[in-house]
Structures are given as structure tokens and as C-alpha cells.
C-alpha positions as CSV (number, residue, x, y, z in Angstrom):
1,X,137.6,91.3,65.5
2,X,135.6,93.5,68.0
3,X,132.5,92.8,69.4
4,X,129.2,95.5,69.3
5,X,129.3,97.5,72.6
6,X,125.3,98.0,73.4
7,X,124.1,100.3,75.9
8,X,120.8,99.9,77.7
9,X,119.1,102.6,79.2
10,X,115.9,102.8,81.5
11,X,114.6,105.8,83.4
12,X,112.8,105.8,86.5
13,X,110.2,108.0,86.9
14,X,109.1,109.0,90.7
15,X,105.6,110.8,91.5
16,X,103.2,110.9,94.6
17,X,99.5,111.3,94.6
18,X,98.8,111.9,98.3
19,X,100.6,113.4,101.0
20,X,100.9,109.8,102.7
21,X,103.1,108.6,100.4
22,X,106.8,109.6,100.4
23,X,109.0,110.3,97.1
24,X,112.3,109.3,99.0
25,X,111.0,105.6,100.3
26,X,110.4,104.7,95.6
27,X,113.9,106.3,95.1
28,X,115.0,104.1,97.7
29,X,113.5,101.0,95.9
30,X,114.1,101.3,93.0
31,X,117.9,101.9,93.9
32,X,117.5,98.6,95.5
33,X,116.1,96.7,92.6
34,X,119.0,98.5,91.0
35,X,121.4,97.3,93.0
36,X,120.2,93.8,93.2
37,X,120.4,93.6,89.2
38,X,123.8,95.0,88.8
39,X,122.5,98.4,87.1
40,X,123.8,101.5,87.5
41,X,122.3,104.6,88.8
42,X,122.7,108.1,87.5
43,X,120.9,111.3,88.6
């Protein structure tokens, strides 16, 4: 009759070790990787 709705769910987590590195430019790909896959993105 009805099929078994599953819901996957990953999380991201974001860090920086040195000032050279910059939170916003992981965000960004990971959102592309996201994208790419067809996943969706919640903050």
C-alpha cells in the first residue's frame, strides 16, 4: 500500500585553526557539494 518514507540527515560541522583560514569560504563548499548532490541545507 504505502511505501516507508526515510529521512537522512547529516550535519556539517565548520571550525578554523588559524587566522588564515576563513569560516565563510567551508560554508561555501560544502553548500556546493550540497547543491551538486541534490541535498538540502538548513541552518
Amino acid at each position: 500500500m504505502f511505501g516507508t518514507l526515510v529521512i537522512m540527515v547529516a550535519y556539517a560541522y565548520l571550525r578554523v585553526s588559524t587566522d588564515h583560514q576563513d569560516l565563510d569560504n567551508q560554508r561555501h563548499g560544502i553548500l556546493e557539494y550540497a547543491n551538486h548532490h541534490g541535498c538540502n541545507f538548513h541552518n
